[in-house]
C-alpha positions, 0 to 999 in steps of 0.5 A: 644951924646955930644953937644955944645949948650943945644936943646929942641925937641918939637912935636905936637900931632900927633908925640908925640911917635916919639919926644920920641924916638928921646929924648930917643936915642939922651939922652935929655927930651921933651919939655913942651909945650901946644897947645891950 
């Protein structure tokens, strides 16, 4: 997948597994984020 404008995907605790299959098939890293 080519795109004009760089994403982050970001994802909750709870959807941690589906935020990295989304990267996975779209080709770009998870985001680094903390929830305090």
């Amino acid at each position: 997948m080519s795109a004009q404008t760089p994403f982050l995907v970001f994802s909750g605790t709870n959807s941690r597994y589906l935020a990295e299959k989304i990267c996975n098939s779209l080709g770009c890293p998870l985001g680094q984020m903390n929830i305090q």
